[in-house]
C-alpha positions in Angstrom: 56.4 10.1 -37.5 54.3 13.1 -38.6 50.4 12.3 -38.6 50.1 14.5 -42.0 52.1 13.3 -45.0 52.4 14.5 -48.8 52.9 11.4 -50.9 54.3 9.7 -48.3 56.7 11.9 -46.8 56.5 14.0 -43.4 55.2 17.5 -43.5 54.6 20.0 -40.5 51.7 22.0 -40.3 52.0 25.5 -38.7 48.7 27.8 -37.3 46.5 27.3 -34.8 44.1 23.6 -35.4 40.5 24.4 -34.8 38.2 22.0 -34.0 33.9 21.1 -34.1 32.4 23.8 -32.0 34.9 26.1 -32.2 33.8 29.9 -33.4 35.4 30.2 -36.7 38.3 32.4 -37.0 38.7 35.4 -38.7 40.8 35.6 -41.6 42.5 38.0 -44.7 42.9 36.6 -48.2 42.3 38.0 -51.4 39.7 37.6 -54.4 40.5 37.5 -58.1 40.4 41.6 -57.9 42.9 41.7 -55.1 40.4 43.2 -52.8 40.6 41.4 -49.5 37.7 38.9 -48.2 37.7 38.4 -44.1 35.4 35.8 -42.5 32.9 38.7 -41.8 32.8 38.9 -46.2 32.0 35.5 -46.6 28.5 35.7 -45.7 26.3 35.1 -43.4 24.8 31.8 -44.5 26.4 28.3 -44.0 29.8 28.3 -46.1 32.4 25.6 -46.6 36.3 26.3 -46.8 38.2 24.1 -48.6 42.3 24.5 -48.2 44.4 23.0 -50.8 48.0 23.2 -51.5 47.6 24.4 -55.2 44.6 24.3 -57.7 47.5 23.2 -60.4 47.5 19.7 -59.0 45.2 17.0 -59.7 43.8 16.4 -56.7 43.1 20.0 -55.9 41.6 20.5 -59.8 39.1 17.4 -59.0 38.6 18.4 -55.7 37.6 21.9 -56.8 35.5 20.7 -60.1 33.6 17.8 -57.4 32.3 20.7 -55.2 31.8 22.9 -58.1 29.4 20.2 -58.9 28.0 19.9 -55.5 27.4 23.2 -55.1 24.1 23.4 -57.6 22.5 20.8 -54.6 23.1 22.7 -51.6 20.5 25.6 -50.7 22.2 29.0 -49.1 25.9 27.2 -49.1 28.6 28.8 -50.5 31.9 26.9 -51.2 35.1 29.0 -50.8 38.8 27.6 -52.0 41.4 28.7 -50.4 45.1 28.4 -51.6 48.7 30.7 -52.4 48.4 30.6 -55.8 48.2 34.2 -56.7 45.1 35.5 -57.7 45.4 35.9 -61.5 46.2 32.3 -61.1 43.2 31.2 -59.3 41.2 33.3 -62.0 42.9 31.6 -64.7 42.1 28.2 -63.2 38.7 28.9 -63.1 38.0 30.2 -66.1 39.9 27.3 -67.7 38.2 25.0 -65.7 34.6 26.3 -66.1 34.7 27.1 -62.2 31.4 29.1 -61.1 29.9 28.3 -58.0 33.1 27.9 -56.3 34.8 31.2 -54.8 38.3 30.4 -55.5 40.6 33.1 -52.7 44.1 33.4 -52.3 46.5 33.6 -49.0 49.4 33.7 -50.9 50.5 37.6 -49.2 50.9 36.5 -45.3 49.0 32.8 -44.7 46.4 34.7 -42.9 44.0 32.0 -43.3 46.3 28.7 -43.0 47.9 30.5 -39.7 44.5 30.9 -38.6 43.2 27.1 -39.0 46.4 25.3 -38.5 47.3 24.6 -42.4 50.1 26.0 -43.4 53.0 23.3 -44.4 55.9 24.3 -43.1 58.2 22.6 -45.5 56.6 24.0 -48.7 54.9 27.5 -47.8 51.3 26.1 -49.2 48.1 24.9 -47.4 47.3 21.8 -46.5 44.3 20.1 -47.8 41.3 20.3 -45.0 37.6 21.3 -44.9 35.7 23.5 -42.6 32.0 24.1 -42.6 30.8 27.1 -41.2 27.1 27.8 -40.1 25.0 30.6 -39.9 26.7 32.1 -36.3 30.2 31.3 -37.4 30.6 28.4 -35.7 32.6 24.8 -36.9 30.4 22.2 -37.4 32.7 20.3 -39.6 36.6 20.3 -39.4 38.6 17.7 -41.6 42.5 17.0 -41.9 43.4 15.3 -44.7 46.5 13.4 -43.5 47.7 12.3 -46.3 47.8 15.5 -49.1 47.4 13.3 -52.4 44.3 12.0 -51.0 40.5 13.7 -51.3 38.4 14.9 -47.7 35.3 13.1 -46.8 32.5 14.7 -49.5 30.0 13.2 -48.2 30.9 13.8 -44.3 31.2 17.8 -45.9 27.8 17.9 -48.0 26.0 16.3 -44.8 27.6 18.8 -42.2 26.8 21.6 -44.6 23.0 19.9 -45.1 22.3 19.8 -41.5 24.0 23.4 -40.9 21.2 24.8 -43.0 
């Protein structure tokens, strides 16, 4: 029996897992403008990475708004969303969505990111839902696997990681 599911039913999840303490790996995905964003353009302050399999689905829209939301509480954080929709997706999404503290990215071109933290289902080409919180030297101090994909990560384990980071 697989340990992650979606609704349910087995999945596989392809990359290398990270774990607390590890230095964060580097990554290519793209913004809204198709320019590409590494690890290195995130920032140099604490940042959370949130992975979803598709910002079209419920739980990745709620997901997304609820850190949106969170966001306006956290001092020198910056929330990034990571997913393969394509770009002009995302942007749509956002915009629809009233999206603006969240960076929405995309890893739709070569799974750069989901390779790199051990996310990317097999069985569907998408990411798998997880969180990673990132301090100020680049270094995990929060890594979550959602096992199950219809279900939401830990906020609260997230916001406090990214609290204490700071």
């Amino acid at each position: 029996m697989s340990q992650f599911t979606l609704q349910g039913k087995p999945i596989t999840l392809l990359g290398n897992r990270v774990k607390k303490g590890d230095q964060a790996p580097d990554f290519t995905v793209l913004a809204h403008d198709q320019k590409p964003v590494s690890l290195r353009d995130t920032g140099g302050g604490v940042r959370i990475f949130c992975a979803v399999p598709s910002l079209d689905t419920p739980v990745c829209d709620q997901q997304t708004r609820r850190f949106n939301e969170e966001a306006a509480s956290l001092d020198d954080v910056t929330i990034w969303t990571v997913s393969v929709d394509l770009p002009f997706a995302q942007n749509r999404w956002c915009g629809a969505a009233g999206i603006e503290k969240v960076q929405t990215v995309s890893d739709h071109r070569d799974l750069s990111f989901g390779n790199a933290y051990g996310v990317v289902i097999k069985e569907l080409r998408l990411l798998a839902r997880s969180v990673f919180v990132v301090d100020r030297s680049d270094r995990l101090v929060h890594v979550e696997y959602v096992a199950e994909m219809s279900q939401y990560p830990d906020f609260e384990a997230v916001l406090e990681a990214a609290a204490k980071a700071g």
